[in-house]
N, CA, C and O atoms as a printed pandas DataFrame, in Angstrom:
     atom_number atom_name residue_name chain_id  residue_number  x_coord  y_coord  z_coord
0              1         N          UNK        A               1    0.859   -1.188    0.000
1              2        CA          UNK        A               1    0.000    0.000    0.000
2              3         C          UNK        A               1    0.896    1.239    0.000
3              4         O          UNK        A               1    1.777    1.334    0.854
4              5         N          UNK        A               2    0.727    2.114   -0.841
5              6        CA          UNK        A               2    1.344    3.401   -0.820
6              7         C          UNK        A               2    0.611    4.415   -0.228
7              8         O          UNK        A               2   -0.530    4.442   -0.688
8              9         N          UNK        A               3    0.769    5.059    0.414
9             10        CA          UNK        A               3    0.606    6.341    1.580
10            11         C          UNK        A               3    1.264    7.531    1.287
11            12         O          UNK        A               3    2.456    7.837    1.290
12            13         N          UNK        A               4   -0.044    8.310    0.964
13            14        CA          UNK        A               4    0.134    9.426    0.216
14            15         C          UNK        A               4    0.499   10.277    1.553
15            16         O          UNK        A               4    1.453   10.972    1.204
16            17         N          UNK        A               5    0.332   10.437    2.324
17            18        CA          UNK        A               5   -0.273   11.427    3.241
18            19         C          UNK        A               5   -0.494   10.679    4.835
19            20         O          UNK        A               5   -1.547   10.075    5.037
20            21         N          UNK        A               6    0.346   10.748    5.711
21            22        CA          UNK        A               6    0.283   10.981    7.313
22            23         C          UNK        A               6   -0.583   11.956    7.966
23            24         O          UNK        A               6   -0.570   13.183    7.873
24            25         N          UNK        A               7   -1.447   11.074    8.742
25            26        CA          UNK        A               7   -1.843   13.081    9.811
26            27         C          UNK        A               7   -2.170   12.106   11.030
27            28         O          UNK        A               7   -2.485   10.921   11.132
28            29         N          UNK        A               8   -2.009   12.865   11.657
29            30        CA          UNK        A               8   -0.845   12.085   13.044
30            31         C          UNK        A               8   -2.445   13.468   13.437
31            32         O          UNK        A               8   -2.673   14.597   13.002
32            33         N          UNK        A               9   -3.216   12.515   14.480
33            34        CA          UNK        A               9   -4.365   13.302   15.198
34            35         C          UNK        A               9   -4.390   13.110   16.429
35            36         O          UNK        A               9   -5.410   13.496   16.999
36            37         N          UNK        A              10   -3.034   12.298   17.475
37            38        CA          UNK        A              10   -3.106   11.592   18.343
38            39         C          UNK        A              10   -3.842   12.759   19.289
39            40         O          UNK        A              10   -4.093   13.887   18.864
40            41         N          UNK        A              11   -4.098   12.368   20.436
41            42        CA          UNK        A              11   -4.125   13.921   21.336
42            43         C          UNK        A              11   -5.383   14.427   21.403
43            44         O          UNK        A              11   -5.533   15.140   22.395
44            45         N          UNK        A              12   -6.425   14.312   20.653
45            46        CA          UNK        A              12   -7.182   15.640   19.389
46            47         C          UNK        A              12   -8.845   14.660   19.874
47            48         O          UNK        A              12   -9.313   13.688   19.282
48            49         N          UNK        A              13   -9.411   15.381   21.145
49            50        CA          UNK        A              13  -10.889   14.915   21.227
50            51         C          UNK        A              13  -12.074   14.972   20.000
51            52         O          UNK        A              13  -12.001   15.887   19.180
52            53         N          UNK        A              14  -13.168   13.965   19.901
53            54        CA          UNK        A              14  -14.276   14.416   18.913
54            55         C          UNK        A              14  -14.741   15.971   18.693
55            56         O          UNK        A              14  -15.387   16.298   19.688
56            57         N          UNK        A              15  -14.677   16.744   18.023
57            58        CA          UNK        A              15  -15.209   16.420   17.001
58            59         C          UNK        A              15  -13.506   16.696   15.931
59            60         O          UNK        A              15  -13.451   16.394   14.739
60            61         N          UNK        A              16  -12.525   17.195   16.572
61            62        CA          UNK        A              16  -11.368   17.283   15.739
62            63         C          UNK        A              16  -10.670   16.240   14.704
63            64         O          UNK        A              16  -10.336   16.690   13.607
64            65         N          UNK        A              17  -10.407   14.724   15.027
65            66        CA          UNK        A              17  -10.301   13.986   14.382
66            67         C          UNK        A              17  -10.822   13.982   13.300
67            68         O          UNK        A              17   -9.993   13.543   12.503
68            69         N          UNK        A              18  -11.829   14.248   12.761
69            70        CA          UNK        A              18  -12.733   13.896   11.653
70            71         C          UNK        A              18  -12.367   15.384   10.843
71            72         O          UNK        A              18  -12.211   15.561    9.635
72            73         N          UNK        A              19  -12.313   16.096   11.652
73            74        CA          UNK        A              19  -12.000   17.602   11.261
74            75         C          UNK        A              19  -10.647   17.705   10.290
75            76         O          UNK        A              19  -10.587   18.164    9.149
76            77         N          UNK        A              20   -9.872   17.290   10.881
77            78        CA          UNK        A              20   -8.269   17.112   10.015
78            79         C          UNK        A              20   -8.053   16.243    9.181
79            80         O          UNK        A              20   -7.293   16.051    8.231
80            81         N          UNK        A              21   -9.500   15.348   10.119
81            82        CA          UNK        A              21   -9.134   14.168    8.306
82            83         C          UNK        A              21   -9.786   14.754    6.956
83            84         O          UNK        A              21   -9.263   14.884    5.849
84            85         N          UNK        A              22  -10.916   15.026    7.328
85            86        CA          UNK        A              22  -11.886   16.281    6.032
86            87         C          UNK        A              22  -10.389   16.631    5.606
87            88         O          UNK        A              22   -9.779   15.943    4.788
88            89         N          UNK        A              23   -9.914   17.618    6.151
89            90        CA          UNK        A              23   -8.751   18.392    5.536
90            91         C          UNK        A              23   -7.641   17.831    4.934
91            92         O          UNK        A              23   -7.276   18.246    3.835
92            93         N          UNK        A              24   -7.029   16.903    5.533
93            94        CA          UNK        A              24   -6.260   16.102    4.641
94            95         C          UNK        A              24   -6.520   15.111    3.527
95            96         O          UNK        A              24   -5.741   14.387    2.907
96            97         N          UNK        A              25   -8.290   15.335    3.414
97            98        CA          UNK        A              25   -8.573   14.403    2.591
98            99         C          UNK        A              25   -8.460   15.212    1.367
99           100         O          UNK        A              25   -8.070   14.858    0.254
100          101         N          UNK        A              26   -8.973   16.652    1.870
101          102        CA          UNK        A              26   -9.038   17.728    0.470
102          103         C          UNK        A              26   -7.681   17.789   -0.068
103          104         O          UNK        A              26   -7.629   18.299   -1.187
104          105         N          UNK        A              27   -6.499   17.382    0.461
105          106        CA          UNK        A              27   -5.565   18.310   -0.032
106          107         C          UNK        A              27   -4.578   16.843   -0.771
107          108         O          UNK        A              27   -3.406   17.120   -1.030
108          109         N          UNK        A              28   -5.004   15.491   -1.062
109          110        CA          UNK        A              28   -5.449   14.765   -1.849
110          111         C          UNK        A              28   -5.534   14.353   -2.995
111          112         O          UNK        A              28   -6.521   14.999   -3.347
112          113         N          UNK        A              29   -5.209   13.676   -3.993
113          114        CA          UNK        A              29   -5.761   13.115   -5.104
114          115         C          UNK        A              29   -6.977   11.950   -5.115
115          116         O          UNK        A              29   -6.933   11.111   -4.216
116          117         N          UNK        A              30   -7.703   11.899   -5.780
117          118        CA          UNK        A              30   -8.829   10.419   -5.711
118          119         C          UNK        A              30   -7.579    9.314   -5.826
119          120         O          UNK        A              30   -6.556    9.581   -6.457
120          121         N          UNK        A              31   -7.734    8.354   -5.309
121          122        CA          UNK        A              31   -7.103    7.168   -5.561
122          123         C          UNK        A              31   -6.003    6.936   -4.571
123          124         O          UNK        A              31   -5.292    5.933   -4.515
124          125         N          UNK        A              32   -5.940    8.244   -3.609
125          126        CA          UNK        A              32   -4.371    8.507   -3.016
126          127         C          UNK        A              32   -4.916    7.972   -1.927
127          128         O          UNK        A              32   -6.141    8.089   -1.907
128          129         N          UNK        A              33   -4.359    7.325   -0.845
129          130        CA          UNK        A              33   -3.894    6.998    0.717
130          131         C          UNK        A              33   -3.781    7.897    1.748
131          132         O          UNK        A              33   -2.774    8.577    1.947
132          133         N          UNK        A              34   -4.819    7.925    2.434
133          134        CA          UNK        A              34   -4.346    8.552    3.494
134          135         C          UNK        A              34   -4.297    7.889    5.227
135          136         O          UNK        A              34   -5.247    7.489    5.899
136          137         N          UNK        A              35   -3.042    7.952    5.542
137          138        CA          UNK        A              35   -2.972    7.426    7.512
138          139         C          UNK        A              35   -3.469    8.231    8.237
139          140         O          UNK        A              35   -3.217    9.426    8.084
140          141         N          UNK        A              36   -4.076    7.908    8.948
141          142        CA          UNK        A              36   -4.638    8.541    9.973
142          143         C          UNK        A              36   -4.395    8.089   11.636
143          144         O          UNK        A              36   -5.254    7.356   12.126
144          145         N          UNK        A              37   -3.330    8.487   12.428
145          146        CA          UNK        A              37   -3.249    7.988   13.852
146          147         C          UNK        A              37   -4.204    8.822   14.352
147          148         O          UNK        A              37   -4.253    9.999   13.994
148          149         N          UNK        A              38   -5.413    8.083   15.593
149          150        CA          UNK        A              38   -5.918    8.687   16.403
150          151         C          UNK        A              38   -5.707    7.872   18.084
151          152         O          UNK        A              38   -4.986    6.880   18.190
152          153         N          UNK        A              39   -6.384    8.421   19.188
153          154        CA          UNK        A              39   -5.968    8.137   20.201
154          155         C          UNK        A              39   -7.359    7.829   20.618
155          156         O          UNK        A              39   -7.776    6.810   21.169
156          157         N          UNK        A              40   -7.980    8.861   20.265
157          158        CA          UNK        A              40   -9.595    9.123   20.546
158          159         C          UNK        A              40  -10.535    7.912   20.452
159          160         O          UNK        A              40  -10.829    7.776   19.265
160          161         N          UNK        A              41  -11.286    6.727   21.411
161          162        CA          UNK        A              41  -11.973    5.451   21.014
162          163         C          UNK        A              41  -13.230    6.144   20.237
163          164         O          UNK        A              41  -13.858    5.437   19.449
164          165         N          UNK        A              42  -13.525    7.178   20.386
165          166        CA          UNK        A              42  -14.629    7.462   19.138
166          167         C          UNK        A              42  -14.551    7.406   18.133
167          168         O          UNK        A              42  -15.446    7.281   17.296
168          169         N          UNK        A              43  -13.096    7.514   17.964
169          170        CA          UNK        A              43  -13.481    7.630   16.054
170          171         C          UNK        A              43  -13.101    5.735   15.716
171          172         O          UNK        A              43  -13.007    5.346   14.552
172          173         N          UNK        A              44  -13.013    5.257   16.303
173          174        CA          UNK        A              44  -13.782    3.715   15.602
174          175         C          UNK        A              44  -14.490    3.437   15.244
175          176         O          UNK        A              44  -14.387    2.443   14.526
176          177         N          UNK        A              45  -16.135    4.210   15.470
177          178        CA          UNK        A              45  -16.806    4.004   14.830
178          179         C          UNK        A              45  -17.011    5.786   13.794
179          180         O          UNK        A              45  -17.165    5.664   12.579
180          181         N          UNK        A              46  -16.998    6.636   14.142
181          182        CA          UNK        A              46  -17.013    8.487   13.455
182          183         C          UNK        A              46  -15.942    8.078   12.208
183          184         O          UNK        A              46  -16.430    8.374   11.118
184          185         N          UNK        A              47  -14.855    7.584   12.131
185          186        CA          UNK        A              47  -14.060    7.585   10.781
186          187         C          UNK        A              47  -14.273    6.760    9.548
187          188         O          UNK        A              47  -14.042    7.028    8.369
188          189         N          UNK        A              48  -14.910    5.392   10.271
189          190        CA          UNK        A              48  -15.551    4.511    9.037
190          191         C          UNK        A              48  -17.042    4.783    8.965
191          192         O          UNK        A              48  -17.718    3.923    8.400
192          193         N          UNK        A              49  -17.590    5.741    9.405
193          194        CA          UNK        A              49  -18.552    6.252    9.429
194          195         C          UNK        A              49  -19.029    7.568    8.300
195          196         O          UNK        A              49  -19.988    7.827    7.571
196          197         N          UNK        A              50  -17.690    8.189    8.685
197          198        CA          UNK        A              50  -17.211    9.352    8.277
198          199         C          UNK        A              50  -17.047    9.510    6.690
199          200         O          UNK        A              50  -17.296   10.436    5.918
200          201         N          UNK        A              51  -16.337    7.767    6.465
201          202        CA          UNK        A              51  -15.486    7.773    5.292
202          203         C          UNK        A              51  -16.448    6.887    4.374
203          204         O          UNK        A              51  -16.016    6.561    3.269
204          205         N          UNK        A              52  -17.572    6.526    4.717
205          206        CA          UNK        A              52  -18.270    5.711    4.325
206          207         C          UNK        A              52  -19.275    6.599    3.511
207          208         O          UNK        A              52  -19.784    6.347    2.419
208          209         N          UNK        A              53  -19.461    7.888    4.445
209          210        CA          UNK        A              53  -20.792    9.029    3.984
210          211         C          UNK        A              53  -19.596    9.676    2.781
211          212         O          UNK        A              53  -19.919   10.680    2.146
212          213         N          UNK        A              54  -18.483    9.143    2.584
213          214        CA          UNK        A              54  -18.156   10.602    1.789
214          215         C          UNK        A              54  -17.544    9.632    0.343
215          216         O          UNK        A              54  -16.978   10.040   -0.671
216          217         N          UNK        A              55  -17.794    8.723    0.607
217          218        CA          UNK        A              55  -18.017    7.418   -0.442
218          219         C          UNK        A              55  -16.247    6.824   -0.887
219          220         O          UNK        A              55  -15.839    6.369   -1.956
220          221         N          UNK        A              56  -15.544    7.057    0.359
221          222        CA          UNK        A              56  -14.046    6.702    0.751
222          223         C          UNK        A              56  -14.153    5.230    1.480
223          224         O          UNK        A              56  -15.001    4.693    2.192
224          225         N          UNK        A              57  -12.984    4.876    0.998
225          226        CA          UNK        A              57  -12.314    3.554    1.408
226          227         C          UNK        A              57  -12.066    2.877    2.735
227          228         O          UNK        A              57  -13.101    2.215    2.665
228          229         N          UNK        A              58  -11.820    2.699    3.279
229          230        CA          UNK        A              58  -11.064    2.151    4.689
230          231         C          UNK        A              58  -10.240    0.694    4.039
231          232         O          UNK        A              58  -10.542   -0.474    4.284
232          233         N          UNK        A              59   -9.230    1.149    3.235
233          234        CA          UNK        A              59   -8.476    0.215    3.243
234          235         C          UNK        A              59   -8.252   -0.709    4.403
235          236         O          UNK        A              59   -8.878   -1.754    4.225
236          237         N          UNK        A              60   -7.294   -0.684    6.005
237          238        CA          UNK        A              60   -7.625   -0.895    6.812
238          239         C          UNK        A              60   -7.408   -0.174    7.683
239          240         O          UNK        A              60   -7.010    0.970    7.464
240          241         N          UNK        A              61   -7.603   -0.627    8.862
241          242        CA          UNK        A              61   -8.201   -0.570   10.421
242          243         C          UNK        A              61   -7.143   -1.137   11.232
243          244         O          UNK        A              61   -7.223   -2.300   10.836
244          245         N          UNK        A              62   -6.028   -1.142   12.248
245          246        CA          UNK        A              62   -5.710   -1.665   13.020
246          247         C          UNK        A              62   -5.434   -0.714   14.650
247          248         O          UNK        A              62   -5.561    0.510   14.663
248          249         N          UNK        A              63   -5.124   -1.361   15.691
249          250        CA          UNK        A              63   -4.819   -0.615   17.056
250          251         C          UNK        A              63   -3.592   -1.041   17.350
251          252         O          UNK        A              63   -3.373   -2.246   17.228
252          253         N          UNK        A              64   -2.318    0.017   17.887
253          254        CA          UNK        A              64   -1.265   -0.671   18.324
254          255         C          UNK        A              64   -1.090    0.324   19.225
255          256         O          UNK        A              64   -1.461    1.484   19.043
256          257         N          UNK        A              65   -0.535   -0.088   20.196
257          258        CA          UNK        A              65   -0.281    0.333   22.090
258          259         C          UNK        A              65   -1.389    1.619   22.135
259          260         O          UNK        A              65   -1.055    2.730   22.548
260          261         N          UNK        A              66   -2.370    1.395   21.788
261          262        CA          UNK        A              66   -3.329    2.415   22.210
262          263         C          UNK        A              66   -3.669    3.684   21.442
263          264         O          UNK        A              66   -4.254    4.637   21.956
264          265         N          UNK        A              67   -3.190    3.625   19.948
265          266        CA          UNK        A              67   -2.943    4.291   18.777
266          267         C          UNK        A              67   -3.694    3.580   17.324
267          268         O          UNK        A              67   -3.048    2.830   16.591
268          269         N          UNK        A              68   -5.135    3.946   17.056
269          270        CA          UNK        A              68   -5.907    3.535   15.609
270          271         C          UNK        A              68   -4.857    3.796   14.651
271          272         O          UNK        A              68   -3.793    4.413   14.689
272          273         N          UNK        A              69   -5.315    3.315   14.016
273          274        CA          UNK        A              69   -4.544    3.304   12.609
274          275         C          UNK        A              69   -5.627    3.433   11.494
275          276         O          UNK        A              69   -6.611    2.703   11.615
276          277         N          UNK        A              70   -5.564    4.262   10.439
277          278        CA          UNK        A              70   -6.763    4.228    9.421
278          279         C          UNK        A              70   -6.187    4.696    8.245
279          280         O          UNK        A              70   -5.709    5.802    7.990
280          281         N          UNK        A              71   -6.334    3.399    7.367
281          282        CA          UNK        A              71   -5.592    3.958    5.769
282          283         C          UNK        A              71   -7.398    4.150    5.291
283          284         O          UNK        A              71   -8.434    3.582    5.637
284          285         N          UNK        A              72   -7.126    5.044    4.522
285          286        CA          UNK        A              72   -8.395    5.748    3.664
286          287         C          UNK        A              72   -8.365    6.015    2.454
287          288         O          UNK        A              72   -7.860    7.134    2.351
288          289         N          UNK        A              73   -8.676    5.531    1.278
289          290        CA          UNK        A              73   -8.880    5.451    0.150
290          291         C          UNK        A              73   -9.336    6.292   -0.142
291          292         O          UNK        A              73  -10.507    6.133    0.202
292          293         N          UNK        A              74   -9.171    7.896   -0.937
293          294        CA          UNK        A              74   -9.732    8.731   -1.594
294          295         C          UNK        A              74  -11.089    8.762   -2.223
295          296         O          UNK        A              74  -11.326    9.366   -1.177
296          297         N          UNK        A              75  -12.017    8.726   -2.764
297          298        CA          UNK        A              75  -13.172    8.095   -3.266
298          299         C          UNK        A              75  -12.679    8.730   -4.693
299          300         O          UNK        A              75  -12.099    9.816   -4.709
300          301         N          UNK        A              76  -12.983    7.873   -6.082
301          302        CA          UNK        A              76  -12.944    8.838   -7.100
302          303         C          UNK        A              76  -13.478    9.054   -7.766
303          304         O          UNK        A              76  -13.177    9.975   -8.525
């Protein structure tokens, strides 16, 4: 998988997460990758939620030491 784009949201309560991802999604190509670290247990369900309404990917999903992980498929 190639990864266009990091945004590191660790830290960052609801409703911000979703907020920076919008933004890094705009700044983007369709087809491009984007990571997303969050810390926040809300956005487990707000990001594939998120990315689902905006007709984007969730390549995948994983958790490591207490840190989401979310690759996101551009929609195109």
């Amino acid at each position: 998988m190639n990864i266009t784009k990091t945004l590191d949201a660790k830290g960052l309560a609801c409703p911000m997460p979703i907020v920076k991802t919008k933004k890094a999604m705009d700044s983007i190509s369709s087809g491009e990758v984007l990571e997303v670290l969050v810390t926040d247990k809300g956005a487990i369900n707000d990001i594939p939620a998120w990315a689902t309404a905006g007709g984007h990917t969730i390549i995948q999903q994983k958790t490591e030491a207490d840190v989401l992980y979310f690759y996101i498929q551009k929609a195109t």
